[in-house]
Backbone as CSV, one residue per row, in Angstrom:
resi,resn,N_x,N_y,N_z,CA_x,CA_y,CA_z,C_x,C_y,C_z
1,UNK,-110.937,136.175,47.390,-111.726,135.155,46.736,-110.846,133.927,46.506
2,UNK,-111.643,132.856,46.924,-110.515,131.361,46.656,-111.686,130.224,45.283
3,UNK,-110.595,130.122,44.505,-111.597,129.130,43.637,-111.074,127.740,44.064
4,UNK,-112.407,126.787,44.293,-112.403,125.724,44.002,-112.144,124.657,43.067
5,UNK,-111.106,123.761,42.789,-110.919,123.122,41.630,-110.920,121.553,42.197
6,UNK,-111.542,120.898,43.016,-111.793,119.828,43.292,-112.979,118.933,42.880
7,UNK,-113.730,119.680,42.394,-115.040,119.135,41.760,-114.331,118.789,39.897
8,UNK,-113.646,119.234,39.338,-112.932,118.883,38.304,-112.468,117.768,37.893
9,UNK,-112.546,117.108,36.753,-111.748,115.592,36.473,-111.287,115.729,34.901
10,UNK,-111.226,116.873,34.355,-110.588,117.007,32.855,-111.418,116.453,32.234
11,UNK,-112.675,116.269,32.042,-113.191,115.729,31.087,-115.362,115.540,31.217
12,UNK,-115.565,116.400,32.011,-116.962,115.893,32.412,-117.681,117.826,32.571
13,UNK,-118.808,117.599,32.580,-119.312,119.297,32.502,-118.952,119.924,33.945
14,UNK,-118.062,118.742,35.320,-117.636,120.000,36.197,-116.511,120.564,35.933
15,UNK,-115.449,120.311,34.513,-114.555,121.414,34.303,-115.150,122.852,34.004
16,UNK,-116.557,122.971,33.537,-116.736,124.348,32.752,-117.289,125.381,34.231
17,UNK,-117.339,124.562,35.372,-118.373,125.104,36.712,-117.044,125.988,37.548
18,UNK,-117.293,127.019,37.543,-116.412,128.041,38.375,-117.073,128.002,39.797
19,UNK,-116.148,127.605,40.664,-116.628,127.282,42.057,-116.017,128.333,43.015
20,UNK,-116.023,129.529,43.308,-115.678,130.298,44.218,-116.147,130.686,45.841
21,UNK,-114.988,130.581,46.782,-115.341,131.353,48.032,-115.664,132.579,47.762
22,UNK,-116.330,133.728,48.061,-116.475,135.079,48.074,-116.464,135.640,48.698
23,UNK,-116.247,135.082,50.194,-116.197,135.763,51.327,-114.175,135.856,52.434
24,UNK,-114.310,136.249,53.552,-113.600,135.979,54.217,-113.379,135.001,54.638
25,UNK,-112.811,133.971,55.148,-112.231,133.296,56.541,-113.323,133.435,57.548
26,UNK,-114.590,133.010,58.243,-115.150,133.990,59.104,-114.761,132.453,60.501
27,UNK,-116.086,132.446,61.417,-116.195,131.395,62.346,-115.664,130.793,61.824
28,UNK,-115.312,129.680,62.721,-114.687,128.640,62.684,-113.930,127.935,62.035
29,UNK,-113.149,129.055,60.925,-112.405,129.376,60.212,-112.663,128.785,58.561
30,UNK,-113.495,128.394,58.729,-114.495,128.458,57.094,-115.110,129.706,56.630
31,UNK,-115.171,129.313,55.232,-115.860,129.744,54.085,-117.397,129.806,54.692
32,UNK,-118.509,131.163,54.446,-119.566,130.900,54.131,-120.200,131.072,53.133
33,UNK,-119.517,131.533,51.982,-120.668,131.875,50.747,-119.636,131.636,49.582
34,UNK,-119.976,130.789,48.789,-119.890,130.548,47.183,-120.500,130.881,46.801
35,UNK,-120.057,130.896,45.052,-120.572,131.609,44.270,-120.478,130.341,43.405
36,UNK,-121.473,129.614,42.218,-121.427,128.723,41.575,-121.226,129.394,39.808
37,UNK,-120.574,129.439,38.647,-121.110,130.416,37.543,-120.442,129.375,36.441
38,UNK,-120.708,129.640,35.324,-120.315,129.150,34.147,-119.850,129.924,33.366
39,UNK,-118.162,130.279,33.664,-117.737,131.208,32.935,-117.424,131.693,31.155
40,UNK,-117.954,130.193,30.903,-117.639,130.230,29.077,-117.805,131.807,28.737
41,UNK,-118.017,132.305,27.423,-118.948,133.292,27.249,-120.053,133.155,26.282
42,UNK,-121.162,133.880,26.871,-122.442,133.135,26.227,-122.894,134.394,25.449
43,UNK,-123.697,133.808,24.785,-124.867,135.209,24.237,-126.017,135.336,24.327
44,UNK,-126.549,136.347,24.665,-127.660,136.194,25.012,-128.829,137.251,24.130
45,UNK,-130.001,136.814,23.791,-131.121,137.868,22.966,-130.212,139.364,23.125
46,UNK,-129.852,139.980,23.851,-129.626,141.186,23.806,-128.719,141.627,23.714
47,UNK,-127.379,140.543,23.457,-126.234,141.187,22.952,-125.335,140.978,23.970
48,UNK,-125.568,140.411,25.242,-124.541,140.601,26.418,-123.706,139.376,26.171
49,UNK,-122.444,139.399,26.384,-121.350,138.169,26.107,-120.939,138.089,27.817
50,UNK,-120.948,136.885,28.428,-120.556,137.117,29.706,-120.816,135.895,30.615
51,UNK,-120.835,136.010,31.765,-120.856,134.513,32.511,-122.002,134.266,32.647
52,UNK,-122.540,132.938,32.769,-123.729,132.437,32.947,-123.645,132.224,34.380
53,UNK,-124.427,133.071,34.794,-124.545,132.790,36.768,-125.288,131.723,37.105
54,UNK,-124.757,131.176,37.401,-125.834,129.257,38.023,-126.451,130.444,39.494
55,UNK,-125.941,130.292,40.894,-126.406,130.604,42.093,-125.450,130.571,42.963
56,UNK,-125.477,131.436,43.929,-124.733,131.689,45.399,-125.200,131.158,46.668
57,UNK,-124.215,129.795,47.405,-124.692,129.478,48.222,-124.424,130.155,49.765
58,UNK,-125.608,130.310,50.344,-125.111,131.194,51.621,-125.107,130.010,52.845
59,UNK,-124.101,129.699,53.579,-124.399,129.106,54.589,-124.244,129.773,56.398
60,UNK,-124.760,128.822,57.344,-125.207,129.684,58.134,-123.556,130.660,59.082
61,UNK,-123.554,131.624,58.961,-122.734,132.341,59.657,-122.341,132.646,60.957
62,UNK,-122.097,132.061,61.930,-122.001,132.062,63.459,-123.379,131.301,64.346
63,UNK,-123.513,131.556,65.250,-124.498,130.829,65.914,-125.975,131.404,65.370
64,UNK,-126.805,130.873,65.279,-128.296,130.854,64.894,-128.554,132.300,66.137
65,UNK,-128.352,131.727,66.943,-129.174,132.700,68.441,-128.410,133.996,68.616
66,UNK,-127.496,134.136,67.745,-126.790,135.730,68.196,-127.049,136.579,67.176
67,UNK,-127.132,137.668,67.831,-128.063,139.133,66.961,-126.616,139.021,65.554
68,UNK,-125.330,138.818,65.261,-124.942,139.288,64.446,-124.565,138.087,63.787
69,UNK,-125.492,136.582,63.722,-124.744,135.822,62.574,-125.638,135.886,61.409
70,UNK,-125.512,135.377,60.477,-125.877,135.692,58.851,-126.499,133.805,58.488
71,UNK,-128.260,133.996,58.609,-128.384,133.126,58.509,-127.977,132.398,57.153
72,UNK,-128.242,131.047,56.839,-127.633,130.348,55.686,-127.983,128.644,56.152
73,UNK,-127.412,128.024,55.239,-127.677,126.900,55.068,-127.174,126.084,55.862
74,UNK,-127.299,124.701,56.185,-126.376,123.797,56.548,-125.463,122.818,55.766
75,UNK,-124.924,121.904,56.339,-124.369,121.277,55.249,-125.232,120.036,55.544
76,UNK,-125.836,119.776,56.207,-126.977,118.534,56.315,-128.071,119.232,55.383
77,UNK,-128.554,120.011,55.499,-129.511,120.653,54.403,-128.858,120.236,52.780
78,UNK,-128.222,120.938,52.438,-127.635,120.804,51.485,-126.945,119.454,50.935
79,UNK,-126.474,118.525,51.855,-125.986,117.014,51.603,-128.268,116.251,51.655
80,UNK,-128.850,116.928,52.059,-130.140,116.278,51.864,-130.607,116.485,50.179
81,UNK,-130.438,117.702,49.588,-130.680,117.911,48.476,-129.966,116.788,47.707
82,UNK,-128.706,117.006,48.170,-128.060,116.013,46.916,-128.449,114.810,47.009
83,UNK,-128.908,113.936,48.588,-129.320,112.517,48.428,-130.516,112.897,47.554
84,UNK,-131.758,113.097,47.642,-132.435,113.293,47.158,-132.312,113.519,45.438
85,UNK,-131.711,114.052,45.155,-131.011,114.360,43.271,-130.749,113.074,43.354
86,UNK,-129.511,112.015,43.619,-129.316,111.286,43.152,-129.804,110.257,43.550
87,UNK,-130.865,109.805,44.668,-131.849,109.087,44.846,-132.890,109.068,43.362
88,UNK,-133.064,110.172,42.854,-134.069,110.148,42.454,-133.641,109.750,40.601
89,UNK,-132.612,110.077,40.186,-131.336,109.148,39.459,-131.684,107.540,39.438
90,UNK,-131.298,107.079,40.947,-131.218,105.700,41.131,-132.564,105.270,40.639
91,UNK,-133.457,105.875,41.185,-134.840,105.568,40.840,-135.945,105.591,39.433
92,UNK,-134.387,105.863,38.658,-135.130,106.141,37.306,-134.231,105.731,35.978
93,UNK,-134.157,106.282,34.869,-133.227,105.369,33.902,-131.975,105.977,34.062
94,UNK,-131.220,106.315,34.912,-129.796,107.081,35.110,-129.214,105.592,36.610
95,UNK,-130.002,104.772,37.004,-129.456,104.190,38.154,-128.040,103.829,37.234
96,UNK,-126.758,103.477,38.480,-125.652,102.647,37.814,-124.931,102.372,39.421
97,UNK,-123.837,101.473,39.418,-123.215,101.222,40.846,-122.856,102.687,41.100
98,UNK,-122.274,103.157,40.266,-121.480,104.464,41.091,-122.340,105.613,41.409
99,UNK,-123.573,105.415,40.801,-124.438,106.232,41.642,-125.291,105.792,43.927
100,UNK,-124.786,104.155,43.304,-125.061,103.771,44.534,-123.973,103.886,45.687
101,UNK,-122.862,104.088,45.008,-121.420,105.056,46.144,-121.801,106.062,46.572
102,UNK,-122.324,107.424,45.886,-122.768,108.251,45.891,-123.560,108.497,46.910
103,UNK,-124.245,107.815,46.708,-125.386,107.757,47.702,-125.037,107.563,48.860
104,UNK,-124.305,106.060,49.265,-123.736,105.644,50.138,-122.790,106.617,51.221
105,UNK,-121.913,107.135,50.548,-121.033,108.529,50.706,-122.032,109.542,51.345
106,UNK,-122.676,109.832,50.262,-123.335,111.120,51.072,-124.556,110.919,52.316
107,UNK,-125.070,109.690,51.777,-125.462,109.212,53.607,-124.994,109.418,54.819
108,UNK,-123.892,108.862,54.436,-122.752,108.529,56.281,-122.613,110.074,56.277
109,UNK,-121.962,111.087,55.231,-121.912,112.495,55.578,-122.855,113.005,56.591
110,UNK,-124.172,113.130,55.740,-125.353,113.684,56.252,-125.527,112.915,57.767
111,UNK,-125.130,111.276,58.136,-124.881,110.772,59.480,-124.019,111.194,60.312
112,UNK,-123.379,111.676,59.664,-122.261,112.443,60.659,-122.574,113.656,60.886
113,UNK,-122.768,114.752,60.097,-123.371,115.788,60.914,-124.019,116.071,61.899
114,UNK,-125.534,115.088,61.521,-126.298,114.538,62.948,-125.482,114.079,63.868
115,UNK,-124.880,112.920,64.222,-123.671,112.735,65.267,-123.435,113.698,65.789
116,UNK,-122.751,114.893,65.096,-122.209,115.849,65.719,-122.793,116.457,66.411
117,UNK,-124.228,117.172,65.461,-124.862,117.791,66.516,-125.585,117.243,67.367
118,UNK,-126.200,116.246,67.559,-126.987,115.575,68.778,-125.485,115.336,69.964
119,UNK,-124.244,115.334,69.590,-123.371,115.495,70.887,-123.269,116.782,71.398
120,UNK,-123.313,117.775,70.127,-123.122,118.944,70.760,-124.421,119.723,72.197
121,UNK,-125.341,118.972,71.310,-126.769,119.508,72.122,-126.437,118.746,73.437
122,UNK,-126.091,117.505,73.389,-125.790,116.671,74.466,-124.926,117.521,75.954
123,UNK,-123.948,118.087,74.882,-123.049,118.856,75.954,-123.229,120.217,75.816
124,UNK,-124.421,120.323,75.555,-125.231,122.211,75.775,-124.555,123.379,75.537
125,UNK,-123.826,122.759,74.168,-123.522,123.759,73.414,-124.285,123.991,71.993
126,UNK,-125.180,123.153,71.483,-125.705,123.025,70.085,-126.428,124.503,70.176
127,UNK,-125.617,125.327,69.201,-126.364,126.782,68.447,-125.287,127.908,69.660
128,UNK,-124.234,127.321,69.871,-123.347,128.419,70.573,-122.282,128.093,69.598
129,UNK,-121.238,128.885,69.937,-119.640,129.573,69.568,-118.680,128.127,70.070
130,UNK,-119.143,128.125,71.479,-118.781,126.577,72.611,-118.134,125.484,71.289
131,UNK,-117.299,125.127,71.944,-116.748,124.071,71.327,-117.241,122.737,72.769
């Protein structure tokens, strides 16, 4: 297990967010599954003291088309959610410039993925192992 400490700045609610790999090393020598949790300890109606589980992200595991990869997310999927969150920020009483970086940032991301894959499809590898 590898924790993440880059989302952190000493002072904002992503110090309290426990960001973990949970998996191996797999393809292409990434991570596919985090684990997101809030380790304070909480209490809850029934007495349990313990982590508050936010959610586990699964992303996609080897090629789409082969009997043994582990479907999951993308990171264009997932960079769409977030424009969208903080689009919808801008669009309401939370706008500020640095939400319009944000935005900006995670645009060109989500543009670059596309890039990538419309070359890859280009050179008839998009949804293979193929580099």
């Amino acid at each position: 297990m590898k924790t993440l400490t880059s989302h952190r700045d000493g002072f904002s609610l992503n110090d309290s967010i426990l960001v973990e790999a949970t998996d191996e090393l797999g393809p292409g020598g990434a991570h596919h599954e985090y684990r997101l949790s809030i380790p304070h300890a909480i209490e809850q109606a029934n007495g349990y003291v313990g982590k508050a589980y936010v959610t586990t992200i699964q992303f996609q595991k080897g090629p789409r088309n082969e009997p043994d990869s582990v479907p999951g997310l993308t990171e264009g999927a997932l960079l769409a959610v977030l424009i969208d969150r903080v689009a919808s920020f801008q669009a309401g009483e939370y706008a500020c410039v640095e939400n319009d970086h944000v935005l900006f940032g995670l645009r060109q991301a989500l543009d670059w993925t596309k890039r990538r894959a419309k070359a890859r499809a280009a050179r008839g590898v998009l949804g293979t192992a193929k580099v």
